[in-house]
N, CA, C and O atoms as CSV, one atom per row, in Angstrom:
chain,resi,resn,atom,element,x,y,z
A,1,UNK,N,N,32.099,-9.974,-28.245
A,1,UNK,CA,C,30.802,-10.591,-28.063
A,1,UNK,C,C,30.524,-10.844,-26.580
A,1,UNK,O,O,29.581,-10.516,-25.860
A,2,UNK,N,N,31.502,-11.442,-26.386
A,2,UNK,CA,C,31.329,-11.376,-24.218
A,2,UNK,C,C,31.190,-10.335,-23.948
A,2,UNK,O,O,30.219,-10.321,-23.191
A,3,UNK,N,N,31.709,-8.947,-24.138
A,3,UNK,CA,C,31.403,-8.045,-23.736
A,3,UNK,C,C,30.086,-7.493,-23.681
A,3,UNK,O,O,29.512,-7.154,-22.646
A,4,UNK,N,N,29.731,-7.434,-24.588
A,4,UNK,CA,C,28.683,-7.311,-25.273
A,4,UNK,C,C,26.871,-7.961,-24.547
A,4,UNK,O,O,25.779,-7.399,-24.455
A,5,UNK,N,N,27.370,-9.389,-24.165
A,5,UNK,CA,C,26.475,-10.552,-23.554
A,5,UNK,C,C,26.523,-9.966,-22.052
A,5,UNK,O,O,25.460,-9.880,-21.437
A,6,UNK,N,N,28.260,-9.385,-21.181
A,6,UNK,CA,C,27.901,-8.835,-20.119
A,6,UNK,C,C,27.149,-7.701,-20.169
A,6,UNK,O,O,26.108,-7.890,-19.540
A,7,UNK,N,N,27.204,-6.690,-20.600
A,7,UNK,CA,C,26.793,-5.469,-20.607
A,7,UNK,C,C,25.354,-5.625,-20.533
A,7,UNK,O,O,24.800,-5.124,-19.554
A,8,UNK,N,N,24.512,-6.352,-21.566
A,8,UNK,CA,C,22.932,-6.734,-21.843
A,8,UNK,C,C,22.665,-7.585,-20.377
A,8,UNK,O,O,21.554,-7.292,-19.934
A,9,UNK,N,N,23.371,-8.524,-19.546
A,9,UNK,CA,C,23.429,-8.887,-18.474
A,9,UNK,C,C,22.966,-8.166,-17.399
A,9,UNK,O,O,22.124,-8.451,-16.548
A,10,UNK,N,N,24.046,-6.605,-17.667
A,10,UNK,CA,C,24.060,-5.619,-16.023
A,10,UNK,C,C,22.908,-5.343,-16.291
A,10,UNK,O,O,22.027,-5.582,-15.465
A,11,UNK,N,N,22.579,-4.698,-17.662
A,11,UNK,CA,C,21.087,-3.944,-17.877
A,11,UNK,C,C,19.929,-4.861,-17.737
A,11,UNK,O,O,18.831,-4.477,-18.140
A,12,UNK,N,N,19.987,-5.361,-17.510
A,12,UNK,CA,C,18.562,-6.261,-17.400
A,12,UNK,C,C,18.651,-6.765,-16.155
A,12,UNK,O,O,17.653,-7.372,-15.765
A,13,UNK,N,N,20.114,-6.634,-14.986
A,13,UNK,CA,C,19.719,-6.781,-13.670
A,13,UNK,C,C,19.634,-5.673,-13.309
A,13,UNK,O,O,18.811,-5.772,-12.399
A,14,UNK,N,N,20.073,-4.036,-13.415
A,14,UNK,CA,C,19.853,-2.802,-13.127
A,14,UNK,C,C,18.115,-2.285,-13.359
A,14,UNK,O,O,17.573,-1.322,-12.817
A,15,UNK,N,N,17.522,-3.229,-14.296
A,15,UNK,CA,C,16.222,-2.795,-14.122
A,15,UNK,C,C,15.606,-3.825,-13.577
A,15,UNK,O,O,14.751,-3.298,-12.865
A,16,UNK,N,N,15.528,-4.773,-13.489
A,16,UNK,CA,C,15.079,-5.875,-12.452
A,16,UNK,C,C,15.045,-5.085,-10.603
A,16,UNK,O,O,14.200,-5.095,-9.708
A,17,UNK,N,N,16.462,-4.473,-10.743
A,17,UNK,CA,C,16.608,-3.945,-8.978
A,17,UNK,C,C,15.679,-2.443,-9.095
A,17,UNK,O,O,14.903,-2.067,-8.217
A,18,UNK,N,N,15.926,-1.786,-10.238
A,18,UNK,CA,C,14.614,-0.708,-10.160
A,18,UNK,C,C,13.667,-1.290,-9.646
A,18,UNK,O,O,13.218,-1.255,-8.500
A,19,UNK,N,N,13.272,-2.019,-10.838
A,19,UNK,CA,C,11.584,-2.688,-9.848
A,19,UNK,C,C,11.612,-3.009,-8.279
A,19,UNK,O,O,10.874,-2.608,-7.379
A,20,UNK,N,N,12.190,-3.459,-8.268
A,20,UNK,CA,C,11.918,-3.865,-6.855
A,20,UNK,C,C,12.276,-2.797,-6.129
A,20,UNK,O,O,11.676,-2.938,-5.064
A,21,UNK,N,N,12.955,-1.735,-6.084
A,21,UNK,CA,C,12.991,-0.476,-5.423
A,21,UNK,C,C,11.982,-0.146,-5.499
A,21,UNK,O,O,11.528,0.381,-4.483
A,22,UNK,N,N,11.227,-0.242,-6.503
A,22,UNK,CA,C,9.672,0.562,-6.759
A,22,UNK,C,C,8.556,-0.339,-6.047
A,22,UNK,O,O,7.709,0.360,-5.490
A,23,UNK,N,N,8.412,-1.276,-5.965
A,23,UNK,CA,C,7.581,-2.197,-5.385
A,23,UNK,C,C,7.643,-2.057,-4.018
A,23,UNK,O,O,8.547,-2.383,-3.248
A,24,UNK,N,N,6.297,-1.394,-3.744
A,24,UNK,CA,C,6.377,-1.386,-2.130
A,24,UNK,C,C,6.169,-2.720,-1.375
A,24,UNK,O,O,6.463,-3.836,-1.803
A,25,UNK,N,N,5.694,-2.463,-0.354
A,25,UNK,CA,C,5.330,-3.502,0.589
A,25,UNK,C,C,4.206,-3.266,1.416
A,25,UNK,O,O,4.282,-2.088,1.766
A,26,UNK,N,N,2.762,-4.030,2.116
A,26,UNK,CA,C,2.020,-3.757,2.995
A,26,UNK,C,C,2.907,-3.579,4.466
A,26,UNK,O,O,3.011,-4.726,4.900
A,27,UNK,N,N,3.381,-2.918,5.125
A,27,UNK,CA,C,3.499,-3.010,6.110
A,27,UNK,C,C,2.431,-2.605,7.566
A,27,UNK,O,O,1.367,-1.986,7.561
A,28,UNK,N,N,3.400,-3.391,9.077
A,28,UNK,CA,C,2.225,-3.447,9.514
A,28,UNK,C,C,2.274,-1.982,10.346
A,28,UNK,O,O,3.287,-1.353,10.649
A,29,UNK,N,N,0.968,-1.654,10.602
A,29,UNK,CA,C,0.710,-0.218,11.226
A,29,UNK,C,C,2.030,-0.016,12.132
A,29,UNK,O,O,2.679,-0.960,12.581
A,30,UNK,N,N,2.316,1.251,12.324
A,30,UNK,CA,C,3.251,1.554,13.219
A,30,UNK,C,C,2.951,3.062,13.099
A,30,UNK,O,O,2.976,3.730,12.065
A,31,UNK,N,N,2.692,3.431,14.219
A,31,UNK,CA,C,2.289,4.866,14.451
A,31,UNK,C,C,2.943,6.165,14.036
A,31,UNK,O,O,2.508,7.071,13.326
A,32,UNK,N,N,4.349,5.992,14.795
A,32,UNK,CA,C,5.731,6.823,14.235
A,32,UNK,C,C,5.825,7.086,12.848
A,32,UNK,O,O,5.996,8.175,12.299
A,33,UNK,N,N,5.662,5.706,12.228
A,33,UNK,CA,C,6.514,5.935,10.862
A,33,UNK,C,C,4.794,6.892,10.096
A,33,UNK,O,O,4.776,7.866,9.344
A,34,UNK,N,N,3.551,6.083,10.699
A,34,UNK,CA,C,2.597,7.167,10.148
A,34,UNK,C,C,2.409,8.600,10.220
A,34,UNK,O,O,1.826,9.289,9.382
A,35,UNK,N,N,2.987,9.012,11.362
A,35,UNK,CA,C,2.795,10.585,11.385
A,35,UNK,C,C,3.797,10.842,10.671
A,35,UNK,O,O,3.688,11.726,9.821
A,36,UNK,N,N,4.792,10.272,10.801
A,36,UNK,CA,C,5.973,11.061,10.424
A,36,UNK,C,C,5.783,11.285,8.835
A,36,UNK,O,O,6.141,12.345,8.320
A,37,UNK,N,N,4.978,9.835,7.788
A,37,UNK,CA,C,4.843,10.056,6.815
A,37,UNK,C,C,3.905,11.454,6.719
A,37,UNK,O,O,4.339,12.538,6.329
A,38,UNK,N,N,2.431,11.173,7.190
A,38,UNK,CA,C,1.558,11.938,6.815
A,38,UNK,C,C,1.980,13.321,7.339
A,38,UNK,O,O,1.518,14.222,6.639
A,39,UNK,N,N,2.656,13.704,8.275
A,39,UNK,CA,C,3.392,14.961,8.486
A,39,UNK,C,C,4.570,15.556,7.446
A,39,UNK,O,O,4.865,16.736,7.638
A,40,UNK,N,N,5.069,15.059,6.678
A,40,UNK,CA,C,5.529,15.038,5.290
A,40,UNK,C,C,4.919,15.183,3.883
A,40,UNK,O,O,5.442,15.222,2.769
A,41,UNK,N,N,3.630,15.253,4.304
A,41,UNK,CA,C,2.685,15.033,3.288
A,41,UNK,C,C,2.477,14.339,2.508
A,41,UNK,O,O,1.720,14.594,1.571
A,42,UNK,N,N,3.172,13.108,2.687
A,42,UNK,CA,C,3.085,12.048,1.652
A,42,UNK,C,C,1.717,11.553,1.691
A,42,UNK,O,O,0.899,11.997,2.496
A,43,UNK,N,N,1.410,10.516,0.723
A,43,UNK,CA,C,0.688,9.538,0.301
A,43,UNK,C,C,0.466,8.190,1.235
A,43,UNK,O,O,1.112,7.155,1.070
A,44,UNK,N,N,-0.431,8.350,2.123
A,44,UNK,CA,C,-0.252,7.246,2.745
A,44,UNK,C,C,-1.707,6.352,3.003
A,44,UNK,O,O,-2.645,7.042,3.402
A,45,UNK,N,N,-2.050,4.519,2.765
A,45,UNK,CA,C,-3.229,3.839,2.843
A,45,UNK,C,C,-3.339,3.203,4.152
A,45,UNK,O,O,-2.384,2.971,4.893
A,46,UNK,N,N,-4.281,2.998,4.335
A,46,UNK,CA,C,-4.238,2.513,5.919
A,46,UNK,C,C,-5.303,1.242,5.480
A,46,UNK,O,O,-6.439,1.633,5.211
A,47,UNK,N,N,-5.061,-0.281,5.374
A,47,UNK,CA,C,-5.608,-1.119,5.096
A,47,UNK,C,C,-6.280,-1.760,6.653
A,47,UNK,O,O,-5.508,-2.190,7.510
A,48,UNK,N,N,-7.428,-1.754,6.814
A,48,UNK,CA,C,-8.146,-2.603,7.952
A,48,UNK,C,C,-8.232,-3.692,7.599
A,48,UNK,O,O,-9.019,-3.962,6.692
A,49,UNK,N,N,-7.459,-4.666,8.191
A,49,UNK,CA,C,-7.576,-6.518,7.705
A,49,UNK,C,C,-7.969,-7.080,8.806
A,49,UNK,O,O,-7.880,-6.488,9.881
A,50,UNK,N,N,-8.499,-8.407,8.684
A,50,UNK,CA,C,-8.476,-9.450,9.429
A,50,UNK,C,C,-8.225,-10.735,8.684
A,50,UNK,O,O,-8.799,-11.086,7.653
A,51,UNK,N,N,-7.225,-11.435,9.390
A,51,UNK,CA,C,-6.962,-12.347,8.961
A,51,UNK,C,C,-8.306,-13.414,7.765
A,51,UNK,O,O,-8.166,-13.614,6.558
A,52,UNK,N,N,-9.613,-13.949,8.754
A,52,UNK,CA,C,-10.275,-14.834,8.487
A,52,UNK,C,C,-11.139,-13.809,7.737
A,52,UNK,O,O,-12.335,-14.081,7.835
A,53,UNK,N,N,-10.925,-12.917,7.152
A,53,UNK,CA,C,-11.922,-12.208,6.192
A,53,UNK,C,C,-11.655,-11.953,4.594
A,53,UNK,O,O,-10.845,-11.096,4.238
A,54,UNK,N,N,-12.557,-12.936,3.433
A,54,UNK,CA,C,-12.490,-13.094,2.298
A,54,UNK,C,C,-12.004,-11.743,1.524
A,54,UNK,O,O,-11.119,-11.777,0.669
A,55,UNK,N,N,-12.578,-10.726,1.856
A,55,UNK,CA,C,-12.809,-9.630,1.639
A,55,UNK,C,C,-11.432,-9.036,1.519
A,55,UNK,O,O,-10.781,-8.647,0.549
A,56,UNK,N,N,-11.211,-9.086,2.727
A,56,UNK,CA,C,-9.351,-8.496,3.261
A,56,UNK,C,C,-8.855,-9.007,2.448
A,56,UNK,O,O,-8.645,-8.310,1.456
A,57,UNK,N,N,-8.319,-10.715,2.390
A,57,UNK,CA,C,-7.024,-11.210,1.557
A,57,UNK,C,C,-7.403,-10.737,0.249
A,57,UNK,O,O,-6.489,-10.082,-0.251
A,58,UNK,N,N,-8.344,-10.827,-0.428
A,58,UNK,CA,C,-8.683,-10.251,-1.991
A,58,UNK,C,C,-8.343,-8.525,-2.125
A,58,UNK,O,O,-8.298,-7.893,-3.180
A,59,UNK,N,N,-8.162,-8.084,-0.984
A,59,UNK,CA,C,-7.453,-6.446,-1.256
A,59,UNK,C,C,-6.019,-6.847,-1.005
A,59,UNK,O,O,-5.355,-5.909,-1.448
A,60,UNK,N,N,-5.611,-7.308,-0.761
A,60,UNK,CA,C,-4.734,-6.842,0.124
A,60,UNK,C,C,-4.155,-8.098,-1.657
A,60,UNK,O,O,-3.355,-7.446,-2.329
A,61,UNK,N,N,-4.252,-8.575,-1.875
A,61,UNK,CA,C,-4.029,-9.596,-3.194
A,61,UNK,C,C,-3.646,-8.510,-4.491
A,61,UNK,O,O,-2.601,-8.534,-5.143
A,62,UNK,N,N,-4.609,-7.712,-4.640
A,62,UNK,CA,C,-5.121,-6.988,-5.326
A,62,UNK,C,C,-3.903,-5.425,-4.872
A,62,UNK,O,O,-3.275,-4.939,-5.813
A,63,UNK,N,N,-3.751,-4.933,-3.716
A,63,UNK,CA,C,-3.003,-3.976,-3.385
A,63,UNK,C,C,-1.497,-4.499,-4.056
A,63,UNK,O,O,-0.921,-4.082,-5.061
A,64,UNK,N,N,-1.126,-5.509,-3.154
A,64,UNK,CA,C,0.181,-6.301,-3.344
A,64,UNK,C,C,0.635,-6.234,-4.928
A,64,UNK,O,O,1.769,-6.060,-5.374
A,65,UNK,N,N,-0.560,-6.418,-5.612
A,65,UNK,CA,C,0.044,-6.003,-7.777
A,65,UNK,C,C,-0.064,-4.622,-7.626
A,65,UNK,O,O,0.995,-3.995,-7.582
A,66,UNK,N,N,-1.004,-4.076,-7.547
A,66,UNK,CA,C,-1.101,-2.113,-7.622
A,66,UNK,C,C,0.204,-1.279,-7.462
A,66,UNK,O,O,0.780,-0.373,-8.065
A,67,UNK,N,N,0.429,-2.234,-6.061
A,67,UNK,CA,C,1.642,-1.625,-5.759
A,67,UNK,C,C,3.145,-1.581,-6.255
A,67,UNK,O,O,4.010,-0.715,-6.130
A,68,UNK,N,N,3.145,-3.054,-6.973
A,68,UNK,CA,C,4.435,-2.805,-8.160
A,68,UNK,C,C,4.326,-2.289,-9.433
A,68,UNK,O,O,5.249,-2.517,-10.215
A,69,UNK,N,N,3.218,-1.526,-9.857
A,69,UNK,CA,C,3.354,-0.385,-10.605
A,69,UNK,C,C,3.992,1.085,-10.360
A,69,UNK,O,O,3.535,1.732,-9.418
A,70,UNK,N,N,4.939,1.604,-11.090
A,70,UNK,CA,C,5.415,2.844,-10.955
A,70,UNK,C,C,4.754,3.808,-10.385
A,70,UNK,O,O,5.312,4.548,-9.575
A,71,UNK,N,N,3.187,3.976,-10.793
A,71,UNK,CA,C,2.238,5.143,-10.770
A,71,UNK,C,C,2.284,5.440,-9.101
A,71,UNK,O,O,2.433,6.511,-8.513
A,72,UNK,N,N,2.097,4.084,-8.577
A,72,UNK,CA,C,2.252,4.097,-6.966
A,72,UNK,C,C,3.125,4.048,-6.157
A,72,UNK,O,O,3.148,4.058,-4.927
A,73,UNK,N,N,4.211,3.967,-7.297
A,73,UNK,CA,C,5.322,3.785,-5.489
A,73,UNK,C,C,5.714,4.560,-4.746
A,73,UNK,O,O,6.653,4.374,-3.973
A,74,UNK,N,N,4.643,6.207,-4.922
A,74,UNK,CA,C,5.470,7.285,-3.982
A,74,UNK,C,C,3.920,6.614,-2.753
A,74,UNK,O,O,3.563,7.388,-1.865
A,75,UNK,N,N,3.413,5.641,-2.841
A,75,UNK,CA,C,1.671,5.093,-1.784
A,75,UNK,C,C,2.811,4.534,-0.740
A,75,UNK,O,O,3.462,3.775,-1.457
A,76,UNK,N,N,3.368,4.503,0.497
A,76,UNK,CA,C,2.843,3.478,1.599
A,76,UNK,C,C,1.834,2.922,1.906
A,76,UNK,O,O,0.794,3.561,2.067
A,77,UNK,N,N,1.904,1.503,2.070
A,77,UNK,CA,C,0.464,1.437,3.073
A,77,UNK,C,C,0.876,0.232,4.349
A,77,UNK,O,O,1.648,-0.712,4.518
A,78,UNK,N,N,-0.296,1.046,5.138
A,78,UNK,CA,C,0.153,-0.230,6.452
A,78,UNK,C,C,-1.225,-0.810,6.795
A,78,UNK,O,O,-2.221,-0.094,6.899
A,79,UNK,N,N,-1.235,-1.837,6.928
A,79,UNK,CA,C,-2.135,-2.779,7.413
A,79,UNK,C,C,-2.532,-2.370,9.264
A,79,UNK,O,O,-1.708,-1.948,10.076
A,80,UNK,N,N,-3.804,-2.615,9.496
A,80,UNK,CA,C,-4.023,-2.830,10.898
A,80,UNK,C,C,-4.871,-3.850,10.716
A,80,UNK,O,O,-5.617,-4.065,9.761
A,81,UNK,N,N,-4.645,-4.681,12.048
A,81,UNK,CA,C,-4.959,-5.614,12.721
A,81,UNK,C,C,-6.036,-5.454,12.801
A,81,UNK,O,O,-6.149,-4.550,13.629
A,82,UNK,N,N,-7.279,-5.832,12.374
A,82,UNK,CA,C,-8.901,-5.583,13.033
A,82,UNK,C,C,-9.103,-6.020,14.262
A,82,UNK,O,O,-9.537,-5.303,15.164
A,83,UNK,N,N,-8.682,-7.713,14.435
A,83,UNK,CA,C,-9.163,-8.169,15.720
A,83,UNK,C,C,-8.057,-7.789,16.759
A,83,UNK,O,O,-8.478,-7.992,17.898
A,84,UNK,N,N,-6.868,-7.337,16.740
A,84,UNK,CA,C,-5.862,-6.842,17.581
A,84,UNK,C,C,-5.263,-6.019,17.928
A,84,UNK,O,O,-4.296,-6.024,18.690
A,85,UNK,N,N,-6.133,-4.597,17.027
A,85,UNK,CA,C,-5.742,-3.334,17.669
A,85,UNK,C,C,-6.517,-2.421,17.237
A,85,UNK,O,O,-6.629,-1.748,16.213
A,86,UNK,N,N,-7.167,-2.561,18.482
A,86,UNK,CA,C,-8.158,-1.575,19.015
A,86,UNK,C,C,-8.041,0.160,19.110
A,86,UNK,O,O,-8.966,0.948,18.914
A,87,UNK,N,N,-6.929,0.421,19.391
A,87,UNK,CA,C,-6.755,1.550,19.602
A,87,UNK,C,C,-6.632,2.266,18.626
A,87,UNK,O,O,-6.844,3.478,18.657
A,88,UNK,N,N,-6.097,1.313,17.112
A,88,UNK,CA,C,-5.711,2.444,16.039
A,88,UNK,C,C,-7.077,2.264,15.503
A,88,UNK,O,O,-7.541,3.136,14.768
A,89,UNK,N,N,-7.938,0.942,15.882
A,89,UNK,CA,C,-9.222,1.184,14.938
A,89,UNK,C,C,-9.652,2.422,15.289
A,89,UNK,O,O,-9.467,3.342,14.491
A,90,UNK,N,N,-10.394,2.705,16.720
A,90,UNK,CA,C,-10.655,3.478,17.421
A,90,UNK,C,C,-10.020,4.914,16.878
A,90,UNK,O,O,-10.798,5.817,16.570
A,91,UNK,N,N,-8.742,5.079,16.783
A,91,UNK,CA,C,-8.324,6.870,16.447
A,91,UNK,C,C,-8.796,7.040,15.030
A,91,UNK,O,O,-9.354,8.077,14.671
A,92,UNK,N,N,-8.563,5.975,14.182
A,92,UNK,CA,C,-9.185,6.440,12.915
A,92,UNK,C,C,-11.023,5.633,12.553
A,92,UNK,O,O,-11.572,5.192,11.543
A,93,UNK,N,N,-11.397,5.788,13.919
A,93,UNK,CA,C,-12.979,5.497,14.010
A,93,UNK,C,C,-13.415,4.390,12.966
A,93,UNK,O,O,-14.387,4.631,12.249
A,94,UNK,N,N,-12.720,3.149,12.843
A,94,UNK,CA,C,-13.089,2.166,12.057
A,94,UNK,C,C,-14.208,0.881,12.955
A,94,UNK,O,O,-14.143,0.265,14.019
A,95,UNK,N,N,-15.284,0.976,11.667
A,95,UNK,CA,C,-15.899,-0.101,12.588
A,95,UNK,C,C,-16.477,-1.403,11.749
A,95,UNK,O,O,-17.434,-2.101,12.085
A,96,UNK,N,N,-15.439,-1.592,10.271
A,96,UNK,CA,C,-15.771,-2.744,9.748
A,96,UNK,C,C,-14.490,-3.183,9.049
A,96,UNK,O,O,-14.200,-2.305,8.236
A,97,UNK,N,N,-13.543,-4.245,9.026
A,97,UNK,CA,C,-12.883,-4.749,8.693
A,97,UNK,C,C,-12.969,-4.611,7.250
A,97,UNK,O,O,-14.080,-4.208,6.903
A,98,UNK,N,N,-12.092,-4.832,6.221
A,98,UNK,CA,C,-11.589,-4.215,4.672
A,98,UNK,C,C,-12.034,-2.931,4.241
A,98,UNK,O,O,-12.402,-2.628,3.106
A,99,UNK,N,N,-11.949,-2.013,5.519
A,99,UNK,CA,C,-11.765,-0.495,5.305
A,99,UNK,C,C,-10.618,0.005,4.908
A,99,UNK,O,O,-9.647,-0.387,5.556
A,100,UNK,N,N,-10.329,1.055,3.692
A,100,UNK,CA,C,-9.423,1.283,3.464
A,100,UNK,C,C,-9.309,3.128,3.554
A,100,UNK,O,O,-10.163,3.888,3.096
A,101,UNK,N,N,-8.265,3.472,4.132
A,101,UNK,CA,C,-8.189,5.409,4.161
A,101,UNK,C,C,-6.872,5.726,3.647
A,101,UNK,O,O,-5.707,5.423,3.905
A,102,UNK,N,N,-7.719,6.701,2.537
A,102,UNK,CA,C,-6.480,7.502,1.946
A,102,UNK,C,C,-5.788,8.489,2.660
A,102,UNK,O,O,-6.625,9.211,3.202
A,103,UNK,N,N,-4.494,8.903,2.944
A,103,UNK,CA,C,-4.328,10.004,3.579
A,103,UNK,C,C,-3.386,10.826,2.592
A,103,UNK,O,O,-2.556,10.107,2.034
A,104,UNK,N,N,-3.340,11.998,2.299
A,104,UNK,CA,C,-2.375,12.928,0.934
A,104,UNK,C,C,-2.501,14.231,1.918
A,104,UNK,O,O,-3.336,14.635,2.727
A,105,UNK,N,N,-1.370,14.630,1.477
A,105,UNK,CA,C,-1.335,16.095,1.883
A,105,UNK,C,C,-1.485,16.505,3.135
A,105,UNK,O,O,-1.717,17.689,3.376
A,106,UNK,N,N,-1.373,15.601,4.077
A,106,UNK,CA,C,-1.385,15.606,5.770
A,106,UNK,C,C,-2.621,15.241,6.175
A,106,UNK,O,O,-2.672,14.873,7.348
A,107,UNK,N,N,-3.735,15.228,5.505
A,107,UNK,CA,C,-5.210,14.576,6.026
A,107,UNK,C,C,-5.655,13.486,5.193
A,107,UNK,O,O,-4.924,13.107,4.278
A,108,UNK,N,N,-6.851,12.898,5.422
A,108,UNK,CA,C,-7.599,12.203,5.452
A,108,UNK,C,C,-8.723,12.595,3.988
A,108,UNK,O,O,-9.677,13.372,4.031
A,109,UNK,N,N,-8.362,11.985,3.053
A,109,UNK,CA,C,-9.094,12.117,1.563
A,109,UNK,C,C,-9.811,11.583,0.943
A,109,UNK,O,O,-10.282,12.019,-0.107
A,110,UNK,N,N,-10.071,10.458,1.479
A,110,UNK,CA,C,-11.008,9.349,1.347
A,110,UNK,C,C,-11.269,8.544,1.651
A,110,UNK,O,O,-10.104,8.146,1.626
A,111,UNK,N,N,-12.191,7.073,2.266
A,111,UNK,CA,C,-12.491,5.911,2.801
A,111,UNK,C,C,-13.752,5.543,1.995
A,111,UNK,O,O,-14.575,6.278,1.450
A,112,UNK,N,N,-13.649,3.755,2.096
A,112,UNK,CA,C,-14.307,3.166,1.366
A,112,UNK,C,C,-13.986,1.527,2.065
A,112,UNK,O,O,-12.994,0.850,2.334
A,113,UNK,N,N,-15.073,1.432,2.131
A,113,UNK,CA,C,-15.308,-0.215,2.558
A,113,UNK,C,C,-15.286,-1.203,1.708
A,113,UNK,O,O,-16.339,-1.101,1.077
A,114,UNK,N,N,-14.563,-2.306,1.237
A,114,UNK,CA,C,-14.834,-3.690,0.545
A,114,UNK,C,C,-14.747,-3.393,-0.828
A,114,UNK,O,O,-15.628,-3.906,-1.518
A,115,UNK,N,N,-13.661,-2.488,-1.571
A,115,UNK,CA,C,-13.373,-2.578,-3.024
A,115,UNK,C,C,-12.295,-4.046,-3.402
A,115,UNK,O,O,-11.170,-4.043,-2.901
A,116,UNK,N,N,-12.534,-4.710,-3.895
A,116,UNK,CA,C,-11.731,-5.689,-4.004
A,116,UNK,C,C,-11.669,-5.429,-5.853
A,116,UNK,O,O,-11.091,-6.363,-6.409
A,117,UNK,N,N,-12.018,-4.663,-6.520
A,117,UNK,CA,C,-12.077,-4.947,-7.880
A,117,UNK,C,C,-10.562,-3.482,-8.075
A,117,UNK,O,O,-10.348,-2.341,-7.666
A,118,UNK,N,N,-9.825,-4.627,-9.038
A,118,UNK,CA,C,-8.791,-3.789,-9.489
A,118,UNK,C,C,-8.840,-2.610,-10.160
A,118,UNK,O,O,-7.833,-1.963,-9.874
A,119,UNK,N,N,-9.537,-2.035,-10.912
A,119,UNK,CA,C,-9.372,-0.812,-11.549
A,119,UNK,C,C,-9.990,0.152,-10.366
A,119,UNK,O,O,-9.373,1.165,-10.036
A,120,UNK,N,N,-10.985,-0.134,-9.867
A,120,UNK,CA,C,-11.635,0.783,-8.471
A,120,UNK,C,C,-10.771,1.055,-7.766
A,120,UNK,O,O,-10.373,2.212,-7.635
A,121,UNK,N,N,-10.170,-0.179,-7.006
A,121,UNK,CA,C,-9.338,0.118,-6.234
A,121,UNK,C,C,-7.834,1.406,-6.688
A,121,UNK,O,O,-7.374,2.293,-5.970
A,122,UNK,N,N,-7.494,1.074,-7.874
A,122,UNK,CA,C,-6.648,2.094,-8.321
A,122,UNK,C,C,-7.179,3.181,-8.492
A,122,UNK,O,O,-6.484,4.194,-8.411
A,123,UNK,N,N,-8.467,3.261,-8.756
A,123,UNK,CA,C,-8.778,4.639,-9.001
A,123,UNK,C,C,-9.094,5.463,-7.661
A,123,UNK,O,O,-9.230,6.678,-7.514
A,124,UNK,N,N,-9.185,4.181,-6.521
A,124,UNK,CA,C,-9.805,4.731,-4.920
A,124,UNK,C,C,-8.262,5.881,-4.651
A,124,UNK,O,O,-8.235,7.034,-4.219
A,125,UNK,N,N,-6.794,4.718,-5.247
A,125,UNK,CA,C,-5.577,5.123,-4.835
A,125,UNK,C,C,-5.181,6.110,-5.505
A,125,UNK,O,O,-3.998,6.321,-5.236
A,126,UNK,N,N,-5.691,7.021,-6.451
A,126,UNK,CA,C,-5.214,8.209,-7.376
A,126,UNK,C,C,-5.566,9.261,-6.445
A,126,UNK,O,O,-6.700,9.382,-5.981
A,127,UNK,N,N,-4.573,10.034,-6.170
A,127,UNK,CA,C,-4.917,11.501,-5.452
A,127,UNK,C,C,-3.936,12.663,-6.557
A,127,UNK,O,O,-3.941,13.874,-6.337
């Protein structure tokens, strides 16, 4: 019976640590790790935040669950700074805070301003 009680133990922490392998994370922009993804062709979101914007924390609320679903965990996404970096707004020509860009397959597949509603937003993230 102990045996038994361990075994049901491992398995239910062996899928507990799946999940969380699968559960990404917003991270914050970093250039390198972006080319290097999108030069790989992966799946990658590029979230425009600002801190003091309603809009932002309700995606980024909303991303944060999306993202511990299976369907997504081959998505990175990295956050940029609206009010503090200029330069990446600028290369990917952003000019309103809770912009979000899909990138698949080495380019640029879609953008969309201010989805905060969960099924949209997943459906913005399906490529």
């Amino acid at each position: 019976m102990k045996t038994l009680l361990v075994k049901i133990f491992a398995l239910f922490a062996m899928l507990g640590f799946s999940q969380a392998i699968l559960a990404q994370e917003i991270q914050p922009f970093e250039q390198s790790k972006f080319e290097q993804l999108v030069n790989n062709n992966e799946a990658v979101l590029i979230h425009i935040h600002a801190d003091w914007c309603p809009v932002c924390r309700k995606q980024a609320k909303e991303l944060n669950t999306l993202l511990k679903e299976p369907r997504n965990a081959s998505l990175s996404v990295f956050k940029v700074d609206f009010d503090g970096d200029r330069k990446t707004l600028n290369q990917f020509n952003v000019k309103h805070q809770s912009t979000l860009i899909l990138f698949y397959n080495g380019k640029e597949i879609r953008r969309a301003t201010g989805i905060t509603n969960r099924e949209k937003l997943q459906q913005f993230l399906s490529f």
